[in-house]
C-alpha positions as CSV (number, residue, x, y, z in Angstrom):
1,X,92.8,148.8,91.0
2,X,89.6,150.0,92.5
3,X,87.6,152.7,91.0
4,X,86.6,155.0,94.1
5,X,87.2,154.7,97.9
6,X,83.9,155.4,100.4
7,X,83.5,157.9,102.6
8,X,84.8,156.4,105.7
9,X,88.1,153.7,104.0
10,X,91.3,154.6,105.4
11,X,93.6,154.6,102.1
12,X,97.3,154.4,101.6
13,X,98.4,157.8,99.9
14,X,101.7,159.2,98.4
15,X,102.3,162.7,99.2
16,X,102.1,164.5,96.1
17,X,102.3,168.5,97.0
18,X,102.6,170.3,100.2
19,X,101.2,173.7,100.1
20,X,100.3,176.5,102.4
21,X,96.9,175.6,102.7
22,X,96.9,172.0,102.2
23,X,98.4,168.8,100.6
24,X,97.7,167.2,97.4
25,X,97.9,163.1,98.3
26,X,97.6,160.4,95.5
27,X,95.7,157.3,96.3
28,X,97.7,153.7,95.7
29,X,94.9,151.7,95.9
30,X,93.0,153.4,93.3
31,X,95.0,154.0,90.4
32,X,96.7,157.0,91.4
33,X,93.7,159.0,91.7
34,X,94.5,162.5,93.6
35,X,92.8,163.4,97.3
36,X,93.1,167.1,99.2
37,X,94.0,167.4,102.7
38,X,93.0,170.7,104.1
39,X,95.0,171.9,106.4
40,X,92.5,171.5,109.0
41,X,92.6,167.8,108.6
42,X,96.7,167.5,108.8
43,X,96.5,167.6,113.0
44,X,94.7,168.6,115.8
45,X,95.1,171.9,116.8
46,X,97.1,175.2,114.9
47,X,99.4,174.3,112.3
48,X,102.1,176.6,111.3
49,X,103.8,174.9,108.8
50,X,102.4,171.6,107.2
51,X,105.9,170.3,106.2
52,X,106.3,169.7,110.1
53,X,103.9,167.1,109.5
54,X,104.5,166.0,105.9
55,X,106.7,165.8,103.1
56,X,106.5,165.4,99.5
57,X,106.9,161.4,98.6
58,X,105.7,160.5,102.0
59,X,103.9,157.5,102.0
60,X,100.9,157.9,104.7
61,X,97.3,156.8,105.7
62,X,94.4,159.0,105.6
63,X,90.3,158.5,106.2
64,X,88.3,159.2,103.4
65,X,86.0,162.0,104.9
66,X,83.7,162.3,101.2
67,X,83.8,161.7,97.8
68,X,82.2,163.6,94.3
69,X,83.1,161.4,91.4
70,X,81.6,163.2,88.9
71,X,83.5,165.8,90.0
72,X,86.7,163.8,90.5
73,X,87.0,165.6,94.1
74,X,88.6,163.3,97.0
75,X,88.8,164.5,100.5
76,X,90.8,163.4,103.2
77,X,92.0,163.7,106.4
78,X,95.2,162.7,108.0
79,X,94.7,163.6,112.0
80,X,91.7,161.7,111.9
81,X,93.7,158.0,111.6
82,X,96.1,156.5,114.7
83,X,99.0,154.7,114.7
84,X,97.2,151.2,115.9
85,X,94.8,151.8,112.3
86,X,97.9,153.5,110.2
87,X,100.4,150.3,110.9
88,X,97.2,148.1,110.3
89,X,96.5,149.9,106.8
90,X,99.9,149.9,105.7
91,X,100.3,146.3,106.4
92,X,97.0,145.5,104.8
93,X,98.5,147.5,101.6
94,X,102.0,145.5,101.7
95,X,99.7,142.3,101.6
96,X,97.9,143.4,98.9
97,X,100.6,143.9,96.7
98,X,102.4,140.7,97.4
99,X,99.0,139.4,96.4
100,X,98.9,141.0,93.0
101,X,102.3,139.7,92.6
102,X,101.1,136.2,93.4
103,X,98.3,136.5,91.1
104,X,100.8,137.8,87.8
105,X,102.9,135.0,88.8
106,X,99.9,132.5,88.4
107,X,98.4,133.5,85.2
108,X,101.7,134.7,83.7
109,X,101.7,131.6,82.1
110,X,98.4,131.4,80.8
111,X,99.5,134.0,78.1
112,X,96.3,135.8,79.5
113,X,96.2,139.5,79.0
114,X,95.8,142.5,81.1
115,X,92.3,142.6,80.8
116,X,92.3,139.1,82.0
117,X,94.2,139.7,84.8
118,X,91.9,142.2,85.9
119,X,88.6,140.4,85.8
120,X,90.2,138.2,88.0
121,X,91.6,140.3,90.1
122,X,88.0,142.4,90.8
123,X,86.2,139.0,91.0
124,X,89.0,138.1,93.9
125,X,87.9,141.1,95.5
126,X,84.1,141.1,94.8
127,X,83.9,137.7,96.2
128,X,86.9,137.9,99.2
129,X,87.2,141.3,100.5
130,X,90.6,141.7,99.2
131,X,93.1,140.0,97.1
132,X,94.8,138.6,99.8
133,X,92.0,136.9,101.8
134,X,91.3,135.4,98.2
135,X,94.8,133.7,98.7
136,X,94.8,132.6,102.2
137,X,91.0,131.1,101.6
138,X,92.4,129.0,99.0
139,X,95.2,127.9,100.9
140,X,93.0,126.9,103.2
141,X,90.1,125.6,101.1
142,X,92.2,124.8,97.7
143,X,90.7,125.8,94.2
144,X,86.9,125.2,94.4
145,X,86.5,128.7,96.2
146,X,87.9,130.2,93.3
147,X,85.0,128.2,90.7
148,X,82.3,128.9,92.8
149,X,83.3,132.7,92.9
150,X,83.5,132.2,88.7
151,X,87.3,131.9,88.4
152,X,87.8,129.6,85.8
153,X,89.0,126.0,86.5
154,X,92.3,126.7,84.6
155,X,93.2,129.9,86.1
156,X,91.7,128.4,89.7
157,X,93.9,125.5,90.1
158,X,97.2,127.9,89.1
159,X,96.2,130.3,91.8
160,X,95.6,127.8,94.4
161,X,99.1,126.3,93.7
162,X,101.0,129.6,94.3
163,X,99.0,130.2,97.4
164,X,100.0,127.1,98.9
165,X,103.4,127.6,98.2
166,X,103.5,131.3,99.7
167,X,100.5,131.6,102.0
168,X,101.6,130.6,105.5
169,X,98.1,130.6,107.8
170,X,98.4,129.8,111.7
171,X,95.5,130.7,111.6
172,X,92.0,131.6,109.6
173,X,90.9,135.6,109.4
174,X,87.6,136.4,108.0
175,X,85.5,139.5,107.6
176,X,81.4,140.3,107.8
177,X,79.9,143.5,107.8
178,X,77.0,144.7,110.2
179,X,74.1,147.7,109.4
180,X,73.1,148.5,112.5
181,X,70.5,151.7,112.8
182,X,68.1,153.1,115.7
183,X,65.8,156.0,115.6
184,X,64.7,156.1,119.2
185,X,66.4,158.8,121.5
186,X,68.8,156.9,122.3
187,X,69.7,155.2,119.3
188,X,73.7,155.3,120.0
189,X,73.4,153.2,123.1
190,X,71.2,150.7,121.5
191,X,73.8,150.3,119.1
192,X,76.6,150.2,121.6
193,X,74.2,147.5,123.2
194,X,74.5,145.8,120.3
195,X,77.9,145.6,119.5
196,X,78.7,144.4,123.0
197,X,76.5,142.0,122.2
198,X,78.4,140.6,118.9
199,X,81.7,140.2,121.1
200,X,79.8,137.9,124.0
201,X,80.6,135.2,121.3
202,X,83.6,133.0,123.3
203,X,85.3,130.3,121.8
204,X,89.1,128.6,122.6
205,X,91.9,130.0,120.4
206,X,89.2,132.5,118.6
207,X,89.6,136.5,118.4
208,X,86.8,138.5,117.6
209,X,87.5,142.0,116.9
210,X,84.7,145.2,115.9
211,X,85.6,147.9,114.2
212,X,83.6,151.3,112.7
213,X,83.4,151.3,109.4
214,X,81.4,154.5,108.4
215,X,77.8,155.0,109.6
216,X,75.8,152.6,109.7
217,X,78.1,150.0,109.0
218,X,80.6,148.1,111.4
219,X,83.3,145.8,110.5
220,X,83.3,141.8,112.0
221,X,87.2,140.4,112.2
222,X,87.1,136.9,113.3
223,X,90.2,135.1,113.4
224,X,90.5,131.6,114.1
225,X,92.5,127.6,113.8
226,X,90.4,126.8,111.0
227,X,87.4,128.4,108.2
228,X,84.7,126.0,109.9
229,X,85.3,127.7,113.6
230,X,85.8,130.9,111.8
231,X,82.4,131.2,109.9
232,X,80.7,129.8,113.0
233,X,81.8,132.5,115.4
234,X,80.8,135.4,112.8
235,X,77.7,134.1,112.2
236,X,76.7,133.4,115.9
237,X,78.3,136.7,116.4
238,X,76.8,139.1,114.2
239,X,73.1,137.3,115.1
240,X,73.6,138.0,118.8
241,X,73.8,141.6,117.3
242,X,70.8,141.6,115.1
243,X,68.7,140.3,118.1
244,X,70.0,143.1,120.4
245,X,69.3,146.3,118.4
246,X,65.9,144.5,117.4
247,X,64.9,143.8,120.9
248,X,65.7,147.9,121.2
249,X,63.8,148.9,118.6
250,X,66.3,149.1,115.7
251,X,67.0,147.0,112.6
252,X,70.2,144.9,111.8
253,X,71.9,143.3,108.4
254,X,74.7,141.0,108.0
255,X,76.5,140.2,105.0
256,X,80.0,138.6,104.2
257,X,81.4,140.5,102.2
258,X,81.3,144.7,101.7
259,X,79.1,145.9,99.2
């Protein structure tokens, strides 16, 4: 489980409480930890009754609007997520937990403990994104991806089996991250500029999608046949970006994996 979500992540939630003036929402992905809705952020507009819009045990996505861990304050808003990103989420969820069940299923055998499991498990993540990407680069790649993100060889080669045996790939999805900032007037175009710019990257049989992460930061999606291709597009793709928001007088960063 990961610790705290960022301002920004859209997060799978079980509907804990409804009440008048909000909704008390666990978070799955992060151990159960509780999140508020008010009931400004349930929809758009006047709401009379919040049980017209959720229920208790509902299973929902919400955006993270801030976070105070010292405080242990999450909160959240559900109007503020689609149906195109809230079927995205929720399928993004469901493949995380087939991979956690892959992973128990690997190392069962290793008469490893919990604390095992979960050094591997945040190392998987660290290094991939997400569990899941973990298993479909190894499917693709086999084992040494797992050594050279500090899995050892042991544990490697049993993860790599069960992701050949369940991981079915048509094709390659990987994920970079841009920082993309402008302090001239018109700052917001230059980064617009720049994003077009990332997406004039064409290649056969590649997708290349962008998505908003939370300021400054904007998500790279490249799906393609194969790693190689894959890892080629995103990195001509997120320098075409870089070059466009310097030329306007901004700044740019890439990196592979969220930090």
């Amino acid at each position: 489980m990961r610790k705290w979500p960022k301002s920004g992540n859209l997060v799978v939630c079980t509907v804990a409480k409804v009440m008048d003036f909000g909704v008390i929402a666990k978070l799955d992905e992060y151990d159960g930890k509780e999140g508020m809705i008010h009931i400004s952020e349930v929809a758009s507009g006047w709401v009379k009754y919040i049980r017209d819009y959720v229920r208790e045990g509902q299973k929902i996505v919400c955006k993270v609007l801030s976070v105070n861990a010292k405080r242990g304050h999450i909160d959240l808003s559900y109007k503020d997520v689609n149906e195109h990103q809230r079927k995205e989420k929720i399928q993004e969820w469901k493949s995380e937990l087939r991979a956690n069940k892959w992973l128990e299923f690997a190392i069962g055998d290793l008469d490893s403990g919990d604390d095992t499991r979960q050094q591997i498990a945040d190392t998987l993540i660290d290094s991939f994104g997400s569990m899941y990407a973990a298993f479909e680069e190894t499917a693709i790649s086999g084992s040494s991806v797992l050594v050279s993100a500090g899995i050892k060889e042991e544990y490697a080669e049993k993860i790599a089996a069960v992701a050949a045996e369940n991981v079915k790939i048509p094709s390659v999805s990987i994920t970079g991250f841009l920082d993309l900032t402008c302090p001239a007037p018109d700052g917001v175009s230059a980064i617009k500029s720049s994003l077009t710019a990332a997406t004039s990257i064409k290649e056969d049989e590649v997708e290349l999608d962008v998505g908003y992460v939370g300021a400054p930061r904007y998500r790279l999606r490249v799906t393609a046949p194969n790693y190689k291709l894959a890892e080629k597009v995103l990195k001509q793709s997120a320098q075409c970006a870089i070059d466009e928001i310097r030329r306007l007088d901004g700044s740019g960063t890439f990196f592979r994996h969220e930090e």
